[in-house]
C-alpha positions in Angstrom: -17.3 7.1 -30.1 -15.2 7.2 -26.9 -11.6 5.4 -27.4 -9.9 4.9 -23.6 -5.7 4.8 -24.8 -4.3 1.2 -24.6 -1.8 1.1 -21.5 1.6 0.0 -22.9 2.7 -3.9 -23.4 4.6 -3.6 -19.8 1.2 -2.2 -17.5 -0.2 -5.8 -17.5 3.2 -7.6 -16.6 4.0 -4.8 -13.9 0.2 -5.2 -12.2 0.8 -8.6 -12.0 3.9 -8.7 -10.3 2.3 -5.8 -8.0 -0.5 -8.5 -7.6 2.2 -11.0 -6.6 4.5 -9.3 -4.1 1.4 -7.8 -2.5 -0.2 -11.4 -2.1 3.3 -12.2 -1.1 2.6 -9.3 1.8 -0.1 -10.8 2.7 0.7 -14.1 3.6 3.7 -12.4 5.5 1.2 -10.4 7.7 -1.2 -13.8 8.6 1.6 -15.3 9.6 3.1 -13.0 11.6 -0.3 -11.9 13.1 -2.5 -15.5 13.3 0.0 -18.3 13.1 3.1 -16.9 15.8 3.5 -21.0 17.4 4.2 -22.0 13.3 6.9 -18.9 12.8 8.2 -19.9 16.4 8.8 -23.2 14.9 9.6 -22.4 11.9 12.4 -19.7 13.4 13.4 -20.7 16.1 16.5 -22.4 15.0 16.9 -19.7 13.1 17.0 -16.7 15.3 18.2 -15.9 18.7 15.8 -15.9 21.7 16.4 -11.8 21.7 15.4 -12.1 18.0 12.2 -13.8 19.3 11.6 -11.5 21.4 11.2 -9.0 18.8 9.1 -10.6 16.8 6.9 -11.4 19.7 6.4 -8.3 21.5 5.2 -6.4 18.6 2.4 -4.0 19.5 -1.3 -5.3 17.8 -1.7 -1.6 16.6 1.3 -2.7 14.3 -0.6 -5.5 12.8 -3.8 -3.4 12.3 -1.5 -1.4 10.1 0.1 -4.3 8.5 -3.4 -5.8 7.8 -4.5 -2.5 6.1 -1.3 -2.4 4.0 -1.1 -5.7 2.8 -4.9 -5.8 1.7 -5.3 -2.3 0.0 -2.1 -3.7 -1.9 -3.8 -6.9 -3.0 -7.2 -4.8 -3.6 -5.2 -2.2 -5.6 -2.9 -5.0 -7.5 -6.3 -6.3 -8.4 -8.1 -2.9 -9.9 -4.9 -2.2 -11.4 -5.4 -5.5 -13.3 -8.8 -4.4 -14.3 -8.1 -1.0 -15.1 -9.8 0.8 -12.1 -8.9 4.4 -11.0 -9.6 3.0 -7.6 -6.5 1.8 -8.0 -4.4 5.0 -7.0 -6.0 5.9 -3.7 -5.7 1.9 -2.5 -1.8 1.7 -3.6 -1.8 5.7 -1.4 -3.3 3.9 1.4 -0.8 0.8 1.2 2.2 3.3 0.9 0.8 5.7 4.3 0.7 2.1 6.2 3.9 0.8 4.9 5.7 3.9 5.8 4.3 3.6 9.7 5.2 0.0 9.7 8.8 0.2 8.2 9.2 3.8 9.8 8.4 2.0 13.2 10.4 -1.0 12.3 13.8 0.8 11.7 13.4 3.6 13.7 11.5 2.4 17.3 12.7 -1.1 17.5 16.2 -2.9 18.4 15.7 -5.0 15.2 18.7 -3.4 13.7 21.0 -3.7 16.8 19.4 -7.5 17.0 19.5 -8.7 12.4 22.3 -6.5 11.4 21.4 -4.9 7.8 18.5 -7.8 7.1 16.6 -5.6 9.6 16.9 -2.8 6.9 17.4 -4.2 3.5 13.6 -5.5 3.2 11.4 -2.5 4.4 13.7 -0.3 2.6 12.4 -2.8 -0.6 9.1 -2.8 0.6 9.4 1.1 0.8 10.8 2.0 -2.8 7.9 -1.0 -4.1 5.1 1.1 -2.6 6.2 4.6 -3.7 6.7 2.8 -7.4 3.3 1.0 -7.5 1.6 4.5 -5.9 3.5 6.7 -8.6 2.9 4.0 -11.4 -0.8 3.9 -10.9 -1.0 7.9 -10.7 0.7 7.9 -14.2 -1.7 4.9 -15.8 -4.6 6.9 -14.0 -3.2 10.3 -15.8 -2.9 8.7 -19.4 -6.2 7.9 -18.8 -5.4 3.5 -19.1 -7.9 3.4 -15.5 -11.6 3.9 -16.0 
């Protein structure tokens, strides 16, 4: 008879919340990539035209990335849920894309100069969330709780 190890009471709590910040992502990435007149409504009495102008003149290749990150995150929140070692490579591919997205983010835009420390306080959460949900689902997949 083959036993697979129960995952601990906290696995199913932690791959929901992954499940939930990642849906989170997502709805982030279709608005910033398919609704832009409804987040320059939305923002525009919030941000500067300059501010705009960030926003606006991101480059599509960014929103490929953004795309791919947000849904290997959902698809990997969701196998993590069921217990799938497909899990781990999803939450590696969602980490490679978050670090070109934040990377570019901080490092190639003005968006720093432009939002002060709100340009750097979310990527660098999005950042530390990916390398714990890739380095979480490595250890379920290594005490065996993934089939």
């Amino acid at each position: 008879m083959n036993t697979q190890p129960t995952p601990n009471k906290s696995f199913l709590i932690i791959a929901i919340l992954a499940l939930l910040w990642n849906i989170m992502g997502l709805f982030q990435f279709i608005m910033a990539a398919f609704m832009k007149d409804l987040m320059l409504e939305t923002y525009s009495e919030t941000y500067t035209e300059q501010q705009m102008e960030l926003f606006l003149n991101t480059p599509s290749w960014y929103y490929v990335f953004f795309g791919v990150c947000t849904i290997t995150g959902v698809l990997a929140s969701i196998a993590l849920i069921l217990k799938k070692k497909i899990a781990l490579p999803l939450f590696l591919v969602s980490l490679l894309t978050v670090l070109v997205i934040q990377g570019y983010w901080i490092l190639a835009t003005q968006a720093i100069a432009l939002l002060g420390t709100e340009a750097i306080i979310m990527p660098m959460l999005v950042i530390v969330t990916s390398i714990f949900l890739y380095f979480y689902s490595k250890g379920a997949r290594q005490n065996k709780w993934l089939l």
